[in-house]
ZAMARGU-4260 file (C-alpha; in steps of 0.2 Angstrom, whole numbers, plus 5000, padded with zeros to 4 digits):
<rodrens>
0) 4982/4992/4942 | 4997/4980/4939 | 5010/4978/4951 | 5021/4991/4946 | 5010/5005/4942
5) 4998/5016/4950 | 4985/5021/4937 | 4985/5041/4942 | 4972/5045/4930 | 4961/5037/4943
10) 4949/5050/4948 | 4951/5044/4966 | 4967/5045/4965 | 4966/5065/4958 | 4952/5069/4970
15) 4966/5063/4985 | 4981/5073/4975 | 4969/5088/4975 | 4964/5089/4994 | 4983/5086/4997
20) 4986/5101/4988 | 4971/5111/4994 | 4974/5107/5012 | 4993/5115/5010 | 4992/5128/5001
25) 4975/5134/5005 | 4971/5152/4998 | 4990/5154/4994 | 5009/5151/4999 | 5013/5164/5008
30) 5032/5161/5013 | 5037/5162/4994 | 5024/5176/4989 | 5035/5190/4990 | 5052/5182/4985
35) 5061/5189/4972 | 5063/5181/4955 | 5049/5167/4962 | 5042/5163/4947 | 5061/5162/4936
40) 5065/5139/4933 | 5074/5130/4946 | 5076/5112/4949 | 5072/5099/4962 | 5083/5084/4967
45) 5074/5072/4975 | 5083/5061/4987 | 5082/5045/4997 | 5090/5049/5015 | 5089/5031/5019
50) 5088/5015/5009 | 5071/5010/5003 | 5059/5003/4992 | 5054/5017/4979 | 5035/5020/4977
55) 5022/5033/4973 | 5034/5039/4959 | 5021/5044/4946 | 5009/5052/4962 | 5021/5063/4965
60) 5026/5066/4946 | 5005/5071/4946 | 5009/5083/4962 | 5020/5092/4952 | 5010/5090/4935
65) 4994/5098/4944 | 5004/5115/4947 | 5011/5115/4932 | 5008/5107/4918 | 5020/5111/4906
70) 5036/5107/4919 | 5046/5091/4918 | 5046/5077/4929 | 5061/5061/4926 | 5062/5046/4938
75) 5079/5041/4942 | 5072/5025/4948 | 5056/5013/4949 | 5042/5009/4960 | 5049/4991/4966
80) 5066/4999/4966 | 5078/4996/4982 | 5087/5011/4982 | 5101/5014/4994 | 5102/5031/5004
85) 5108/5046/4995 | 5103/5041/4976 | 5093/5053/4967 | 5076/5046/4964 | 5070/5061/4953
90) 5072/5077/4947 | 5059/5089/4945 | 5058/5105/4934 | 5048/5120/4935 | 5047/5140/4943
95) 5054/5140/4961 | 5037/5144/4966 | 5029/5128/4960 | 5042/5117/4965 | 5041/5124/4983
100) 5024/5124/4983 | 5023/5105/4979 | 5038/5100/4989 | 5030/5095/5004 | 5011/5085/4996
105) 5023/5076/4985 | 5036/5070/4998 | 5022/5065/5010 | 5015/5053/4995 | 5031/5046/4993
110) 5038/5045/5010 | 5021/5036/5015 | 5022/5024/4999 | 5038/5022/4998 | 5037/5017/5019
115) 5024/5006/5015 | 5032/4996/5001 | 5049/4995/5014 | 5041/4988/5027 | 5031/4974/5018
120) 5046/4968/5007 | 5056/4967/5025 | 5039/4955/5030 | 5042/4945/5011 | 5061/4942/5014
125) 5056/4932/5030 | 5045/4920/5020 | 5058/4916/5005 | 5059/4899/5000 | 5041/4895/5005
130) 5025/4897/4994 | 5016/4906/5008 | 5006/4920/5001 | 5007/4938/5012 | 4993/4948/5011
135) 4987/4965/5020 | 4969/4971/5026 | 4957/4985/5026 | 4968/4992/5041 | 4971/5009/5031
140) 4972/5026/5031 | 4952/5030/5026 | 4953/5039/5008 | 4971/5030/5007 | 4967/5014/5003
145) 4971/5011/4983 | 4987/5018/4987 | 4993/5009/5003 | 4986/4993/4992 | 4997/4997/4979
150) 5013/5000/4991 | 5009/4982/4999 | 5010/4975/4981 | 5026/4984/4975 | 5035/4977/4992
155) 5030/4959/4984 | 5016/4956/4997 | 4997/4954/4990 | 4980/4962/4994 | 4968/4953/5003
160) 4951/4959/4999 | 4949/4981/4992 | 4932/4983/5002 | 4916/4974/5009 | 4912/4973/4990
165) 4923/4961/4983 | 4925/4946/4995 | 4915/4938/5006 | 4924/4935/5024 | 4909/4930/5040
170) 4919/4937/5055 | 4913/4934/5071 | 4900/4949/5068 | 4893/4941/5055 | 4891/4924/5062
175) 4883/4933/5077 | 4873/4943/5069 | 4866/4925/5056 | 4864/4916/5073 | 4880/4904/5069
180) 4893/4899/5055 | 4882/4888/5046 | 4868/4899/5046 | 4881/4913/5038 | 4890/4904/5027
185) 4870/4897/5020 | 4865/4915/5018 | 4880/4920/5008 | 4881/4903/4996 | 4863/4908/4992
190) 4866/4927/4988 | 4881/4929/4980 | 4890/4924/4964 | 4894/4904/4962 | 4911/4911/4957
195) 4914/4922/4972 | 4923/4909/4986 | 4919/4913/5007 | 4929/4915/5019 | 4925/4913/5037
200) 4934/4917/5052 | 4936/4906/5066 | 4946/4906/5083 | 4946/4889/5091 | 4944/4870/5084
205) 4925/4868/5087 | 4922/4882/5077 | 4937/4874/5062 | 4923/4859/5061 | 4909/4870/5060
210) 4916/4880/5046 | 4921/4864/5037 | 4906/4856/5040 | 4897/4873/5033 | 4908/4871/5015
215) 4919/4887/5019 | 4930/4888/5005 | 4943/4896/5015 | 4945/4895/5034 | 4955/4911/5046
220) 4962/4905/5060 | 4962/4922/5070 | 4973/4924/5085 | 4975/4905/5087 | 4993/4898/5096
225) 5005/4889/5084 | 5002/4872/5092 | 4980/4874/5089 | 4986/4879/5073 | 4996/4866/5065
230) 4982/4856/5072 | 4969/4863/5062 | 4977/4862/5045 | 4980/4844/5050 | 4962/4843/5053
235) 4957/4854/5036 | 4970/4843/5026 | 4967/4853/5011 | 4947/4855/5011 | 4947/4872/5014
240) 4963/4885/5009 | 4969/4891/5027 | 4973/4908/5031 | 4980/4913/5048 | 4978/4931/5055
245) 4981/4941/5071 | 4996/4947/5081 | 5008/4943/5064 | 5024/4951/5068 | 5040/4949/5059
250) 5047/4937/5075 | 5034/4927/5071 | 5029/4926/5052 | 5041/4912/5048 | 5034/4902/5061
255) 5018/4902/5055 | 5025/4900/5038 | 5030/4883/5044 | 5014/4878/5050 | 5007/4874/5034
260) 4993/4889/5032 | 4991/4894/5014 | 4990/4912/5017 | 4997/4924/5031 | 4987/4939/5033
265) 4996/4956/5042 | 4988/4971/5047 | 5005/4977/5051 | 5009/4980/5034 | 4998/4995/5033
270) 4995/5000/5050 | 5012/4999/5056 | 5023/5005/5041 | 5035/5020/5044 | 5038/5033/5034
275) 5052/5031/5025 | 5064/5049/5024 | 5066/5058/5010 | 5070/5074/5005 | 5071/5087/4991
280) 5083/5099/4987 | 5079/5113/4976 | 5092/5122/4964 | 5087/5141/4955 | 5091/5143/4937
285) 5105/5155/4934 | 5099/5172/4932 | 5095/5176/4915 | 5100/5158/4909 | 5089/5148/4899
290) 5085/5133/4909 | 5087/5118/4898 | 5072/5105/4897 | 5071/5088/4906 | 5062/5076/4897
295) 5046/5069/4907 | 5042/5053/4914 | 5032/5049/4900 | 5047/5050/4886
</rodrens>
């Protein structure tokens, strides 16, 4: 996926959409069942009620898409979009009963994206003017994580590793479990690909000379005070990319910015994003009126 587009065709992705919708409609909407004129075409306005940066546009177009794939679904804006509170951000047509029926899944996507990318963009602004790289963690909703992955990125932070698949990083688990750092780091130079780098995490400066002493291509200093810090990137002095992690709040990011790490990682960004509010009002056709079409997303 690129920065400024979930790929929905992912089968995760529409495995996720379709337990949304299962979960919330279950065997059938009941409120709306026994309306009259239900199934005549209405419209939904969708609306930011605060100001935000847009995402999860095209997971709540397939939302919409799933219940009814002949309706219309156009953006108003883009995902990486500040939008300021009471702009439009898409309209939706289809029968009052599908658009009532997908109001709420595709609100929740987008107020929980949309949070996300809000949050970490708030995080960026903090660190303009330096080349410091933000990045998040595997601290995300279970089933979630492509999608809170994808928000990080369209706020302008950057994903750390997806999974325990596709980075090595020896935490202090791990170098329990090997019987020491040099003994982890050994075990995973001989086992995994000369291209793949590791990354070992390390809390105090005994363990920053161990880990440099080991060939770690990348050093964490985890939880580590600002004074210990700058202290070991004196000491790395560019052997070793530095990342610093634990307890990264906003009152502090710029701090540590100016310690001279490489790479700030947040858990925050994930774990501590609120959902942004967002809202959709839903408009019937005329009775006996012809609704006119609204192009789709995709032209």
């Amino acid at each position: 996926m690129s920065k400024q587009m979930v790929d929905i065709s992912s089968g995760r992705i529409d495995h996720l959409i379709d337990l949304a919708l299962e979960e919330d409609i279950g065997s059938g909407d009941i409120s709306t069942a026994f309306i009259r004129g239900i199934h005549r075409q209405g419209q939904g306005r969708i609306m930011a009620k605060q100001d935000l940066v847009a995402a999860g546009l095209d997971v709540a177009r397939r939302v919409f898409e799933k219940l009814d794939p002949h309706g219309a679904f156009l953006a108003q804006c883009t995902d990486g979009e500040e939008i300021k509170k009471g702009r439009v951000m898409a309209e939706v047509t289809s029968s009052l009963r599908v658009l009532l029926m997908g109001e709420r899944t595709a609100l929740n996507f987008l107020q929980r994206m949309s949070g996300i990318a809000t949050h970490a963009r708030a995080y960026v602004n903090l660190l303009y003017g330096t080349s410091v790289r933000l990045v998040d963690t595997r601290k995300t909703i279970p089933g979630w994580r492509v999608l809170e992955k994808y928000a990080v990125r369209v706020g302008g932070a950057h994903n750390h590793r997806m999974g325990l698949f596709d980075g090595v990083l020896l935490k202090d688990n791990h170098i329990a479990a090997a019987g020491g750092i040099a003994e982890a780091v050994d075990a995973a130079r001989s086992n995994v690909s000369h291209l793949c780098r590791i990354e070992v995490e390390v809390t105090d400066m005994d363990e920053v000379t161990q880990a440099l002493d080991a060939g770690a291509d990348i050093i964490m200093l985890d939880n580590m005070e600002i004074a210990e810090i700058r202290a070991a990137v004196r000491m790395i002095n560019g052997r070793a990319l530095v990342e610093v992690s634990g307890g990264v709040v906003k009152d502090r990011i710029r701090e540590l910015a100016d310690a001279g790490v490489d790479v700030i990682s947040a858990g925050a960004l994930t774990h501590s994003a609120v959902a942004v509010d967002i809202s959709m009002k839903i408009t019937p056709a005329a009775p006996h009126a012809s609704a006119s079409a609204v192009p789709s997303a995709d032209g």
